[in-house]
C-alpha positions in Angstrom: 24.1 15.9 -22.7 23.8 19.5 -21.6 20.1 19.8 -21.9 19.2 16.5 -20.2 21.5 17.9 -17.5 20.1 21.2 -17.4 16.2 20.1 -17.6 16.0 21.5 -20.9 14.9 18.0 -22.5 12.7 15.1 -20.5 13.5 11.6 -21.5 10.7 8.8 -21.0 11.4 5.0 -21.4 9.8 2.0 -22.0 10.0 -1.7 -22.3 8.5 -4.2 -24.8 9.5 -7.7 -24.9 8.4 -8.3 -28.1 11.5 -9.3 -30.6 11.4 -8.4 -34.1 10.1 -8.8 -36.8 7.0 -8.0 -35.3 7.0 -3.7 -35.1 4.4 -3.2 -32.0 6.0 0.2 -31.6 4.8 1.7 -35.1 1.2 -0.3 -34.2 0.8 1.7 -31.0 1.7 4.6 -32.9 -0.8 3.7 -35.5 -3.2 3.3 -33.2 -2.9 6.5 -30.7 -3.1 8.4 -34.1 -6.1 6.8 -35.0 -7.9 7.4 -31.1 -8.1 3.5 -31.2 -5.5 3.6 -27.9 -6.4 6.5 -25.4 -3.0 6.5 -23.1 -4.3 9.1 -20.7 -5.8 6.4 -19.4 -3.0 4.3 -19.0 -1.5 6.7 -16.4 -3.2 6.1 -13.2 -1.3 8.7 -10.7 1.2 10.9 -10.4 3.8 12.0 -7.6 5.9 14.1 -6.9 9.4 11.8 -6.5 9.7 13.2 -3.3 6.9 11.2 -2.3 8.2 7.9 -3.7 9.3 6.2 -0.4 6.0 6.3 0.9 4.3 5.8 -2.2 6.8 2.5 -3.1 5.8 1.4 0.6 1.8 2.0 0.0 2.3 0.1 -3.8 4.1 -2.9 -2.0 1.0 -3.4 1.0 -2.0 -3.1 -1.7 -3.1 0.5 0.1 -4.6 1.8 -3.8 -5.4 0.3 -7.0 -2.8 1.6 -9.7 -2.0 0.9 -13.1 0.7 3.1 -13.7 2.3 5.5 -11.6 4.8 8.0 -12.6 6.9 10.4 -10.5 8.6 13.6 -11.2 11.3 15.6 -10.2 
C-alpha cells in the first residue's frame, strides 16, 4: 500500500462484461503479442486531471471526437 501511496507503482483498470468461461483477457493478450491488436490506437487523448472539469464538460456537449481519454495526475 505504500508504493501506490507514494507514486511508486501506477494501477490501470478495466471492465469486461464478458462472464466465464469464455477468457477474452488471455485473447487480447494473445493478440497484442501477436501485433493483431495495436492499443496505441485505442487511446485517443490525454489530459492532465487538472483539466478534467472542462474536458468532462467538452465530452458531454460533442465539442471533439474521442475514443478514449485518459487523465493523469
Amino acid at each position: 500500500m505504500n508504493k501506490i501511496l507514494r507514486q511508486e507503482i501506477q494501477i490501470k483498470g478495466s471492465w469486461s462484461s464478458v462472464i466465464e468461461p469464455y477468457n477474452e483477457w488471455g485473447e487480447s493478450l494473445d493478440m497484442i503479442n501477436q501485433n493483431r491488436l495495436i492499443i496505441k490506437n485505442l487511446i485517443s487523448h490525454r489530459y492532465s486531471f487538472s483539466d478534467a472539469p472542462h474536458i468532462f464538460k467538452s465530452m458531454y456537449y460533442k465539442k471533439f471526437k474521442y475514443s478514449k481519454v485518459v487523465l493523469s495526475l
